[in-house]
C-alpha positions in Angstrom: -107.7 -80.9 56.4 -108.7 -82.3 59.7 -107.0 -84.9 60.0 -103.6 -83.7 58.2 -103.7 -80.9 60.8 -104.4 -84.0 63.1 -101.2 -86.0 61.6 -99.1 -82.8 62.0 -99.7 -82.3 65.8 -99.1 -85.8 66.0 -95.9 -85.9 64.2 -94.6 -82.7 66.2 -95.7 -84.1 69.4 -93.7 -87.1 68.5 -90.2 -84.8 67.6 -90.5 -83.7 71.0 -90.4 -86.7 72.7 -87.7 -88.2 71.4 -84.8 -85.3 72.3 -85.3 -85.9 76.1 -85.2 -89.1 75.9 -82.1 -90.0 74.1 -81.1 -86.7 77.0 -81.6 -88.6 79.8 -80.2 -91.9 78.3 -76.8 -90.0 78.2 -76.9 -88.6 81.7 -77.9 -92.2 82.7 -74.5 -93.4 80.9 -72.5 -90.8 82.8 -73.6 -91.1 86.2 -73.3 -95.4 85.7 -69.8 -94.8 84.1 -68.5 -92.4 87.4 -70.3 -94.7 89.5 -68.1 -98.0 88.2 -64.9 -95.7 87.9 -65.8 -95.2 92.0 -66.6 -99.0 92.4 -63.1 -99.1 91.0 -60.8 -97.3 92.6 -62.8 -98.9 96.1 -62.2 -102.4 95.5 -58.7 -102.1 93.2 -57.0 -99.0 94.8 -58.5 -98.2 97.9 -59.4 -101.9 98.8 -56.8 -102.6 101.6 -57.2 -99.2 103.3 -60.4 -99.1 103.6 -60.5 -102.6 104.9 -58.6 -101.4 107.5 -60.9 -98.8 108.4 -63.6 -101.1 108.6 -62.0 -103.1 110.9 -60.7 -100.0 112.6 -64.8 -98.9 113.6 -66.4 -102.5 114.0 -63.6 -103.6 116.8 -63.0 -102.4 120.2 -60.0 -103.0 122.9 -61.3 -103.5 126.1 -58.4 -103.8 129.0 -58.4 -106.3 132.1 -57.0 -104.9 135.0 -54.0 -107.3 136.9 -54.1 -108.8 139.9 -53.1 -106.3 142.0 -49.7 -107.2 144.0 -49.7 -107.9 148.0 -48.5 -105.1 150.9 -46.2 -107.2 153.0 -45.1 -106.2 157.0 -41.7 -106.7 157.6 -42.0 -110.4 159.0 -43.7 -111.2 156.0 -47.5 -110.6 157.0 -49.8 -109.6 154.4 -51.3 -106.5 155.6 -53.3 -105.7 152.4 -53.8 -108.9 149.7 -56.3 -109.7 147.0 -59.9 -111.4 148.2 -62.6 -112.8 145.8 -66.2 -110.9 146.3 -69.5 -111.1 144.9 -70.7 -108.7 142.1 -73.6 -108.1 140.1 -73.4 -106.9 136.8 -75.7 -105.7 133.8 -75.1 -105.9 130.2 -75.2 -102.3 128.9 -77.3 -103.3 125.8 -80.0 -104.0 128.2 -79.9 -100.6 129.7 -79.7 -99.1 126.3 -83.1 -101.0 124.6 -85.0 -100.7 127.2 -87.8 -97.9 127.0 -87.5 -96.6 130.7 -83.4 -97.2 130.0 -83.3 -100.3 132.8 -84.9 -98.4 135.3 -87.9 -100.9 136.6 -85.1 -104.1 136.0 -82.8 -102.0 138.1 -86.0 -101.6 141.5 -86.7 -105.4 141.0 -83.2 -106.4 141.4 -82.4 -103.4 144.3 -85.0 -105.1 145.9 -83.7 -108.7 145.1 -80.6 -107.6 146.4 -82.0 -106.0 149.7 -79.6 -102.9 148.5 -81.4 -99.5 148.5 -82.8 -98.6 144.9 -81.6 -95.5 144.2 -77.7 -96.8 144.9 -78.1 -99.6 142.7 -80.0 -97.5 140.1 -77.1 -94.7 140.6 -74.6 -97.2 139.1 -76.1 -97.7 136.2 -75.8 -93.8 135.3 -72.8 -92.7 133.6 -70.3 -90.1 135.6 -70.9 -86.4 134.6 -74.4 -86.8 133.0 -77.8 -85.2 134.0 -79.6 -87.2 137.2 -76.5 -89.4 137.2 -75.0 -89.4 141.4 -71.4 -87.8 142.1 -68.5 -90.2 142.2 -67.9 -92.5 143.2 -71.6 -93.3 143.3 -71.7 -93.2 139.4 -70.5 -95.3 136.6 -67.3 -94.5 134.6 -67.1 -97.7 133.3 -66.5 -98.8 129.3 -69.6 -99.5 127.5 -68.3 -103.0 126.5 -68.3 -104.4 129.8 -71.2 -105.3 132.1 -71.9 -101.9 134.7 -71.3 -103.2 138.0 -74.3 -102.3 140.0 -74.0 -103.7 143.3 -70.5 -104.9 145.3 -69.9 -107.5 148.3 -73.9 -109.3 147.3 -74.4 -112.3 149.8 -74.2 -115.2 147.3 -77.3 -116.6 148.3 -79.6 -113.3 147.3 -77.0 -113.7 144.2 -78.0 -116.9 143.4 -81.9 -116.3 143.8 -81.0 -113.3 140.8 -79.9 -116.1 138.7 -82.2 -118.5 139.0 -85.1 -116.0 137.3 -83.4 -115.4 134.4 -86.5 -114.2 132.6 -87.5 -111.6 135.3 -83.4 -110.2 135.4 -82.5 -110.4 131.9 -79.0 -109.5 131.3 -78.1 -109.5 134.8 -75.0 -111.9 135.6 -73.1 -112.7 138.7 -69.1 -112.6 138.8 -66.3 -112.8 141.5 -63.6 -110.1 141.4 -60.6 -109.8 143.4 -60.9 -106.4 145.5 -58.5 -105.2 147.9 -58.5 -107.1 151.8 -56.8 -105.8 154.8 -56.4 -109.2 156.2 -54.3 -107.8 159.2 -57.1 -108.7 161.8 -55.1 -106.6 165.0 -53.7 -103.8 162.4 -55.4 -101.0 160.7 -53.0 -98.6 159.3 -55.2 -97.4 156.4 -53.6 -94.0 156.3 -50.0 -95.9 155.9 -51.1 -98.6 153.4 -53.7 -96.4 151.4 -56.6 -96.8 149.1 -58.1 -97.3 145.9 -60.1 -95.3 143.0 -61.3 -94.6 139.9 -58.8 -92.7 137.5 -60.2 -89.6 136.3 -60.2 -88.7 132.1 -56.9 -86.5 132.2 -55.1 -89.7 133.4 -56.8 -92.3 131.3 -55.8 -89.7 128.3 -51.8 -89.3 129.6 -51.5 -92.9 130.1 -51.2 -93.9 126.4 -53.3 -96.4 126.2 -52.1 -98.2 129.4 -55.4 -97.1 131.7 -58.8 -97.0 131.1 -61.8 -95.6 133.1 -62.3 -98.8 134.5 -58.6 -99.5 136.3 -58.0 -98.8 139.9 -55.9 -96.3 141.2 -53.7 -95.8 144.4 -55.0 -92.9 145.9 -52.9 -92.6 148.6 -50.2 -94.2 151.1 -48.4 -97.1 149.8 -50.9 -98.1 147.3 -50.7 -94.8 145.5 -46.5 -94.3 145.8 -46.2 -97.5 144.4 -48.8 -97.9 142.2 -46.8 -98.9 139.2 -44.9 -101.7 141.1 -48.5 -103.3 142.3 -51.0 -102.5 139.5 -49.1 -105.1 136.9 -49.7 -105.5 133.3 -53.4 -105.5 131.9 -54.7 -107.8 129.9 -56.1 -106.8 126.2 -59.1 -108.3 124.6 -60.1 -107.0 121.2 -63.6 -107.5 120.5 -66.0 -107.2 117.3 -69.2 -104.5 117.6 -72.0 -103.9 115.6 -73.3 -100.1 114.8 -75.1 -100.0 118.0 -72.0 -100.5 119.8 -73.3 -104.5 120.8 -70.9 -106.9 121.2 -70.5 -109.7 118.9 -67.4 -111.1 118.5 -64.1 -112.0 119.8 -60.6 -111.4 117.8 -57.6 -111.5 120.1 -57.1 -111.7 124.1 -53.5 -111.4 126.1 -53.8 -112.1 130.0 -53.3 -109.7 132.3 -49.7 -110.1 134.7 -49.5 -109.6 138.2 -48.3 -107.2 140.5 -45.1 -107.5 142.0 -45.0 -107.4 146.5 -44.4 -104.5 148.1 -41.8 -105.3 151.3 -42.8 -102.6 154.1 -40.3 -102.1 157.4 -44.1 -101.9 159.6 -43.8 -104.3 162.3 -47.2 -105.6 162.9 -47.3 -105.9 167.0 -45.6 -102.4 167.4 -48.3 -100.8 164.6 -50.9 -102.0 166.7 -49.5 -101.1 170.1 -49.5 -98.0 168.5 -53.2 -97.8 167.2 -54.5 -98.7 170.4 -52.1 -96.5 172.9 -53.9 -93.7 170.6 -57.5 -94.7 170.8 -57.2 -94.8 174.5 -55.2 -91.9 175.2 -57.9 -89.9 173.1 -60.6 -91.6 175.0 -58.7 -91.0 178.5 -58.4 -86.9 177.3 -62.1 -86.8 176.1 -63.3 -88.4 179.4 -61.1 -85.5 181.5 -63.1 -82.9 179.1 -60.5 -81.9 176.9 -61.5 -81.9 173.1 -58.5 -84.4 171.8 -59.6 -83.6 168.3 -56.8 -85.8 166.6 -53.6 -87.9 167.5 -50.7 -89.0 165.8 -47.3 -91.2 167.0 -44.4 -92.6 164.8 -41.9 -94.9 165.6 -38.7 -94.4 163.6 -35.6 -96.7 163.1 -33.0 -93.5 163.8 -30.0 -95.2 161.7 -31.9 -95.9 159.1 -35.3 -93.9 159.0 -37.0 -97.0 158.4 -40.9 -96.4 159.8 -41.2 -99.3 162.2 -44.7 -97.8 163.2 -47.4 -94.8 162.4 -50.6 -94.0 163.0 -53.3 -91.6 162.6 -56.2 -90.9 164.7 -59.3 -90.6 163.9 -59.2 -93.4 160.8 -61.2 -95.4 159.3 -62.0 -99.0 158.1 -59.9 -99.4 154.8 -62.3 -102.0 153.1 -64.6 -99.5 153.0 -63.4 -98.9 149.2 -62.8 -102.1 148.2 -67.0 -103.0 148.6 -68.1 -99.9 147.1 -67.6 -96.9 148.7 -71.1 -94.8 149.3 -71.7 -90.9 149.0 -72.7 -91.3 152.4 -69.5 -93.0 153.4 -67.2 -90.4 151.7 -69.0 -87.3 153.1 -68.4 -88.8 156.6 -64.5 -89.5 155.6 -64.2 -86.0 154.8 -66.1 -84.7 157.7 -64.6 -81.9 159.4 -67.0 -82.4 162.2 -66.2 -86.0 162.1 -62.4 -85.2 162.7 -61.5 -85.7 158.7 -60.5 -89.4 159.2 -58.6 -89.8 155.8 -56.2 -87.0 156.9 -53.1 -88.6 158.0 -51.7 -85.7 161.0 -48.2 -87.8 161.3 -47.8 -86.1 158.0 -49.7 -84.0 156.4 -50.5 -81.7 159.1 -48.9 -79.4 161.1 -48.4 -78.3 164.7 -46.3 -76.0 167.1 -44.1 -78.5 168.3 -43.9 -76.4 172.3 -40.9 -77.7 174.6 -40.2 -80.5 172.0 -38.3 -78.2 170.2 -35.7 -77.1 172.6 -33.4 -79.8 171.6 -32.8 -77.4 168.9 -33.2 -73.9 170.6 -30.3 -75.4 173.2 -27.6 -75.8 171.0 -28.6 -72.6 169.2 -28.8 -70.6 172.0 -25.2 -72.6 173.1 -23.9 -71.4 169.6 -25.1 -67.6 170.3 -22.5 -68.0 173.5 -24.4 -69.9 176.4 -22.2 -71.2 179.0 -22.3 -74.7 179.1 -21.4 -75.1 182.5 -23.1 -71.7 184.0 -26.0 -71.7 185.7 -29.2 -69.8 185.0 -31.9 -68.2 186.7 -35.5 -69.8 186.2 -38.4 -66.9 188.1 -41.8 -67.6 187.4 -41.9 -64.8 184.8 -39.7 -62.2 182.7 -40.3 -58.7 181.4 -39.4 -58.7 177.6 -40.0 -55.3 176.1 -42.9 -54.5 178.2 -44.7 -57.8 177.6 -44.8 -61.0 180.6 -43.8 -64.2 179.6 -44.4 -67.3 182.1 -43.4 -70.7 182.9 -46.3 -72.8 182.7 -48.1 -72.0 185.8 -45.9 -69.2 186.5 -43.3 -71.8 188.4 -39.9 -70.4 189.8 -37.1 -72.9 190.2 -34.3 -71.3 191.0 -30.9 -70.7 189.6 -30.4 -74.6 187.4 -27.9 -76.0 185.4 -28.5 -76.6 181.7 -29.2 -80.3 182.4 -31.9 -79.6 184.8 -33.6 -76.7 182.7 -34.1 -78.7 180.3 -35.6 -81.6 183.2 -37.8 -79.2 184.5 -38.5 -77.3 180.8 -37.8 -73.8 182.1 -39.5 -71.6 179.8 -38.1 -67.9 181.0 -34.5 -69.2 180.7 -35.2 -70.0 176.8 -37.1 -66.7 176.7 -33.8 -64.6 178.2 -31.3 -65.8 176.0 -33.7 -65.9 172.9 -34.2 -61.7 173.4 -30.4 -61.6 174.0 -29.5 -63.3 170.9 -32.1 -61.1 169.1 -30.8 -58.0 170.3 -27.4 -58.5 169.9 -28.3 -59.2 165.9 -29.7 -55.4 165.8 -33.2 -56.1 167.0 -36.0 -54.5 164.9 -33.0 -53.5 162.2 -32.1 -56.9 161.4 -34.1 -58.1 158.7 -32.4 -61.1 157.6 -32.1 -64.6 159.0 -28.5 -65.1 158.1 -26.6 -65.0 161.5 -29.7 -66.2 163.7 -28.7 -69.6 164.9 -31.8 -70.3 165.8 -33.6 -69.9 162.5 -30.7 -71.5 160.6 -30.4 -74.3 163.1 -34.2 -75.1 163.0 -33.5 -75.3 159.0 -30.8 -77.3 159.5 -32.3 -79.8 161.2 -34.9 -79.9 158.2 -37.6 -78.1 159.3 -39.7 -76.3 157.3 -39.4 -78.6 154.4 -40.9 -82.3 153.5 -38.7 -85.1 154.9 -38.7 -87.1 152.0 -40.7 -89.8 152.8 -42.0 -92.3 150.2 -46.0 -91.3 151.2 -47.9 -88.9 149.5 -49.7 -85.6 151.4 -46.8 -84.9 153.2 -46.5 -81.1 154.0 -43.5 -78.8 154.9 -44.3 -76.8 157.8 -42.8 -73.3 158.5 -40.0 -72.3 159.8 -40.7 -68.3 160.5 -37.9 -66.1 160.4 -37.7 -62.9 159.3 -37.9 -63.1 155.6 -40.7 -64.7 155.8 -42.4 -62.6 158.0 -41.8 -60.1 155.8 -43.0 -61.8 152.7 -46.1 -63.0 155.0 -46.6 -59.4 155.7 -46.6 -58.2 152.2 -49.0 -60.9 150.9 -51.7 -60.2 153.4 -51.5 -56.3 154.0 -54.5 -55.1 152.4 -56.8 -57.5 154.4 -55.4 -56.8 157.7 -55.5 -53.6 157.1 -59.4 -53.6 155.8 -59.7 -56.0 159.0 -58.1 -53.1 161.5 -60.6 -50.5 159.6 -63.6 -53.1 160.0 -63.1 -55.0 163.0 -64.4 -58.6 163.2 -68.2 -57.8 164.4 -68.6 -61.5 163.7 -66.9 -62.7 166.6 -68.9 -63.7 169.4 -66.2 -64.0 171.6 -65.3 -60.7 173.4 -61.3 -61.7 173.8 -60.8 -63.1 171.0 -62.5 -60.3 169.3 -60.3 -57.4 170.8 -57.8 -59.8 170.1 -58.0 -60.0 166.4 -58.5 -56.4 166.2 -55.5 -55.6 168.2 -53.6 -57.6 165.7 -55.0 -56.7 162.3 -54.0 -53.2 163.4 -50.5 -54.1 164.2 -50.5 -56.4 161.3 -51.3 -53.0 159.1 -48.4 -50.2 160.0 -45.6 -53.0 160.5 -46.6 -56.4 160.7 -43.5 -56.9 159.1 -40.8 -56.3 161.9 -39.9 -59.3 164.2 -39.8 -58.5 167.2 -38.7 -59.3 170.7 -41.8 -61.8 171.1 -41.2 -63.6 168.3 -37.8 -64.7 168.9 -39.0 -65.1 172.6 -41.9 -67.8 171.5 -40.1 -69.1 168.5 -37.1 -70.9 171.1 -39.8 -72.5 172.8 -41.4 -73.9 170.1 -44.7 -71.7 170.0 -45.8 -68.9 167.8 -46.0 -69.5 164.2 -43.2 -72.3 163.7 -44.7 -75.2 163.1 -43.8 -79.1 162.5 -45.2 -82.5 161.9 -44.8 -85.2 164.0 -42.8 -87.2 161.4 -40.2 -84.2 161.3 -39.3 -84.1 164.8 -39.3 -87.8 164.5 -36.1 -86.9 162.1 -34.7 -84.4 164.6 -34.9 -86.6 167.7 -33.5 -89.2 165.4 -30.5 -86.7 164.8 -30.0 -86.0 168.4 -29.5 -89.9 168.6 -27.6 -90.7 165.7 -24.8 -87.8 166.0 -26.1 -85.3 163.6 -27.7 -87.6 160.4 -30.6 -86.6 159.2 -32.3 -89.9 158.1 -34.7 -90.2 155.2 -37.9 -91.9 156.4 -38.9 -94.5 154.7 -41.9 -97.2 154.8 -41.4 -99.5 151.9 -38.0 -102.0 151.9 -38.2 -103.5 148.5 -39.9 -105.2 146.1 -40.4 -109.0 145.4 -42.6 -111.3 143.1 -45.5 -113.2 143.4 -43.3 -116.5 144.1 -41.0 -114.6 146.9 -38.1 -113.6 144.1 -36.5 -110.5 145.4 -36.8 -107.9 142.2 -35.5 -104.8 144.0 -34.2 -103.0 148.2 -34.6 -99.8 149.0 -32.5 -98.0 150.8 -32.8 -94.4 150.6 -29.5 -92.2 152.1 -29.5 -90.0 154.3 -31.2 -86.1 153.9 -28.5 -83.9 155.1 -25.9 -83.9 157.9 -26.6 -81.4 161.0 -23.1 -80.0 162.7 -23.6 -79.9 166.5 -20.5 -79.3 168.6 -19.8 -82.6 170.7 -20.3 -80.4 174.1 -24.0 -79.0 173.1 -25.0 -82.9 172.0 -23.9 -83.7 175.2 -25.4 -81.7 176.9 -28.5 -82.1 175.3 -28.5 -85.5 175.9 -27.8 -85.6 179.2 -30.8 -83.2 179.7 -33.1 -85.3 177.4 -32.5 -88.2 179.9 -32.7 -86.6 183.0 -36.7 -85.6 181.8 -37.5 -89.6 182.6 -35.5 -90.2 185.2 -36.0 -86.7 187.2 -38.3 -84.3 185.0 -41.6 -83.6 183.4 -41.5 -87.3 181.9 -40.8 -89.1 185.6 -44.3 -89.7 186.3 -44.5 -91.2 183.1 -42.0 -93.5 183.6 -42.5 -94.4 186.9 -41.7 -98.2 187.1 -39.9 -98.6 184.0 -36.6 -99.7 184.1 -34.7 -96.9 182.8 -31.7 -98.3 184.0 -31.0 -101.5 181.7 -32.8 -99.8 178.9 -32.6 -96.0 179.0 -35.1 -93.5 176.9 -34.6 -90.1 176.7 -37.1 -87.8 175.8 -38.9 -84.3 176.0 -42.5 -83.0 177.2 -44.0 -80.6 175.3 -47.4 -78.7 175.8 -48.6 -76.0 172.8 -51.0 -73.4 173.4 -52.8 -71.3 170.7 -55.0 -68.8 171.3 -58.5 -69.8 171.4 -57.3 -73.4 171.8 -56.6 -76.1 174.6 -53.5 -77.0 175.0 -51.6 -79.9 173.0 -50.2 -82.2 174.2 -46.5 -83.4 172.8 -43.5 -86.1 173.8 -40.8 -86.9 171.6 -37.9 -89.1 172.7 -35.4 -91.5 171.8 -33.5 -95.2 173.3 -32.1 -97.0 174.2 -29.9 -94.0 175.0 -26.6 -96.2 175.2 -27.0 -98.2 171.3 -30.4 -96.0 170.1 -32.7 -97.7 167.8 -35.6 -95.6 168.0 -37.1 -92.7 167.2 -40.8 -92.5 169.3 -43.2 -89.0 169.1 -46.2 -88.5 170.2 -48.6 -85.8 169.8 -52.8 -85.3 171.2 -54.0 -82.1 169.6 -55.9 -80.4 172.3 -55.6 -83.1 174.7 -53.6 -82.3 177.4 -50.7 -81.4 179.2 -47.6 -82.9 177.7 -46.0 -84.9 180.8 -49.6 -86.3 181.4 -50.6 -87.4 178.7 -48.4 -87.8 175.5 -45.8 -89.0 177.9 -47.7 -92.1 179.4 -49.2 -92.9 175.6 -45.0 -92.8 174.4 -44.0 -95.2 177.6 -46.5 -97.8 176.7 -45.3 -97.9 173.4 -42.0 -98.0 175.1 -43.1 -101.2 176.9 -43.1 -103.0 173.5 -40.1 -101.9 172.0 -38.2 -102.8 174.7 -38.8 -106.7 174.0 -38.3 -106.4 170.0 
């Protein structure tokens, strides 16, 4: 009994075993068959797409920027070229397996280097992450190329790098070409431009054709014409492993040159210019007035070719092309510092003071001026209860046209302005549609950009009564929480009560132009307001008979091997109508300023008699501000050529100082 209970637990034991077996044989033959049905379809039906894919994640395109083309002068002198300089570089994998991430290879070789530490460890960080520097002190390089950590290395601290391979591994030394403004007498930086990093919206629109690691024109020439000098990248197509290491190479296309930009600068004039304004601001600063900026042009007026410009303060333009610093860029942007990369012949704005009477004359001439009368210059005139002056209150006398505009008779220009605006309806006109004044001053092209092929060129104003009116509406509630409020912050007493008094005013009806307005808008003051590049165009016009000329720095395009690809010539903006007597006139006046005007002392000694320059003084005054100090002029008056302004923001007295900076300018023009 015991042991055939014994063989029947045995036997039952044995039933059980053998259902789960042959159970997970089955499932065995299942999963194998779907496995080889997968195996299958990868290698027979799948095979070539997802051979494609593979090759697709273990490759990556990296793209070699061009040699960038060359900014020519007009005689053919390179003004900004190409230069080979001295770069260390790391290989990213070394940054990547390292356990403090490269940081103690990065002190030894900042110390090899005798570059500060935290600059050379700063490249090595990638743009936008935590404890990485701001741009451009970061890296936004590709991770498939070396991270340039230090520019501009003396080769011989270079050379010690290399030799210790085993104490800087991954480290390597290159030459690349950077930008050189080989110019040694011209500096022009706000003309020719810089370089920069793109930033990811661009590298994203460009379609492939950028990547993070390209340069940029940022601004002047270099940016306008970007496309024309950056060339063609090269393409190299490399093989990765899944760590994103390098290990192969599958294709490579060289990179083409840029083409040559032609420019109309003339190198001697550009740097007679640059150094009239760095001692004209010196000469105001040492007679304690604040000269804050400075800005001239010099202006072909047939063609609107830019012969000349400058901007003062600037800056060294290489500063980029080794690296630029945090330290370096804060100081660029400095308003303290005078904002060296702002470009004033441009892209700021002025009141253009006396300067712009060669418009307010043949306005006030098409309002119904006498020509041939003779005016009445006191000291000072009543208009509506408030005094207006000549500057220091100076009477001359009953002049002709030609000498009120020699002597720059303020009151006269006040007179007829308040006539003209009264005779339009006054306070109940409230458009700008018969006020030859306003629609001349547009005419002439103020208020708008002139076209020229920089970038950061601003408009100005031109403000009539529309858009003093529009003005008004947009900034109502403030003045009118300002005339509730006061401006207790003011430290200045007059200034304060000034503010006040026109926050309140600027509340009820700020919106009505009135007698003052037209009274300081015909000699240039209020809130009209130009650039020195525009009334470059106007004084231009006066010359030329009424063309407004498109400025323009570039003249064409050529390739590396001097084959001309493409000349520019840009037409003209506009046409200005100005009745043959009113040029005239104002011509004659413009000349009589030299010769026996505000501009004599100027041009004491110059022959203005075998080469004649007309021109016009100009001082503007703001409140709270030192005068500014203005000349614009043209010659020679018998076949004109040029187009020449001036302009020292808070430097001076127009006659004294813009006037003597223009006529050494003149001094070298004259022999071109």
């Amino acid at each position: 009994m015991v042991d055939g209970a014994r063989m029947g637990l045995t036997a039952g034991r044995g039933g059980l075993g053998v259902g789960p077996v042959w159970a997970l044989m089955a499932v065995v033959l299942v999963l194998g068959a779907v496995l080889l049905g997968r195996l299958v379809q990868w290698q027979l039906v799948e095979h070539p797409e997802l051979v494609d894919q593979a090759v697709v994640e273990s490759t990556r395109e990296v793209m070699t920027p061009a040699v960038r083309g060359r900014i020519l002068a007009a005689d053919g002198t390179t003004l900004v070229g190409n230069v080979a300089t001295t770069v260390v570089a790391v290989e990213p994998e070394v940054l990547l397996e390292a356990p403090d991430e490269g940081r103690g290879l990065m002190v030894a070789l900042a110390v090899a280097l005798r570059r500060p530490v935290e600059e050379v460890w700063g490249r090595t960080r990638l743009c936008g992450t935590a404890g990485a520097p701001p741009v451009p002190s970061c890296f936004s390089g590709s991770p498939y190329r070396p991270v340039p950590v230090a520019y501009d290395v003396d080769p011989l601290h270079a050379l010690a790098v290399l030799e210790d391979p085993e104490r800087f591994p991954g480290v390597a030394v290159e030459t690349r070409p950077v930008r050189d403004h080989t110019a040694d007498l011209v500096n022009a930086a706000h003309v020719l431009g810089y370089l920069g990093r793109p930033v990811q919206t661009e590298v994203e629109a460009s379609e492939g054709t950028l990547t993070a690691e390209d340069l940029l024109g940022r601004d002047g020439l270099e940016a306008t014409y970007d496309d024309v000098l950056r060339g063609t990248p090269g393409r190299t197509t490399l093989t990765v492993d899944p760590r994103g290491v390098v290990t192969g190479l599958r294709t490579r296309t060289p990179p083409a040159p840029g083409a040559d930009l032609l420019t109309h600068l003339d190198p001697e004039v550009q740097a007679a210019v640059e150094e009239v304004l760095a001692d004209t601001v010196e000469t105001s600063r040492e007679e304690d007035w604040p000269a804050d900026s400075a800005a001239a042009v010099v202006l072909d007026v047939q063609t609107g070719a830019v012969t000349a410009a400058a901007s003062w303060p600037t800056y060294d333009p290489d500063v980029w092309a080794r690296g630029v610093t945090q330290a370096e860029l804060d100081a660029l942007t400095d308003a303290d510092r005078g904002e060296p990369l702002s470009d004033r012949v441009l892209g700021e704005t002025l009141p253009p003071a006396s300067t712009f009477k060669v418009v307010s004359l043949p306005a006030a001439l098409a309002s119904g001026v006498d020509p041939d009368g003779s005016y009445p210059c006191p000291g000072a005139v009543s208009i509506s209860g408030q005094r207006f002056t000549n500057y220091e209150s100076r009477a001359y006398g009953d002049l002709d046209l030609q000498r009120v505009m020699e002597v720059s008779c303020d009151t006269v220009f006040y007179r007829w302005a308040y006539d003209t605006w009264r005779d339009l309806g006054g306070l109940d006109q409230e458009e700008d549609l018969r006020d030859p004044y306003v629609l001349l001053a547009q005419d002439f092209g103020l208020g708008r950009p002139t076209g020229i092929d920089l970038p950061g060129e601003v408009a100005g104003l031109v403000p009539g009564r529309e858009w003093k009116r529009g003005y008004w509406e947009a900034t109502r509630e403030e003045s009118c929480a300002r005339a509730e409020s006061g401006y207790p912050e003011e430290s200045d007493t007059e200034r304060r009560q000034f503010l006040e008094q026109l926050a309140r005013e600027s509340c009820t009806d700020g919106w009505q132009y009135r007698p003052g307005d037209a009274a300081n808008f015909s000699i240039g003051q209020g809130d009209l307001s130009v650039t020195p590049l525009q009334m470059a165009v106007v004084y231009a016009a006066i010359a030329n008979g009424g063309t407004l000329v498109t400025p323009h720095v570039a003249s064409g395009v050529r390739s590396a091997d001097g084959e001309q690809l493409e000349t520019f010539a840009p037409g003209p903006a506009g046409e200005v109508f100005l009745e043959e007597r009113a040029l005239e006139v104002v011509r004659r006046g413009l000349e009589g300023v030299n010769t026996d005007g505000t501009g004599a002392p100027a041009f004491a000694g110059f022959d203005l008699e075998s080469y004649p320059v007309a021109g016009k003084t100009g001082s503007a005054e703001s409140f709270g501000r030192r005068s500014t100090a203005w000349y614009a002029s043209y010659g020679p008056v018998d076949d004109p050529r040029y187009a020449v302004v001036v302009v020292v923001e808070q430097g001076g007295i127009g006659g004294e100082v813009a006037a003597p900076a223009a006529r050494r300018i003149w001094d070298v023009l004259r022999e071109r």
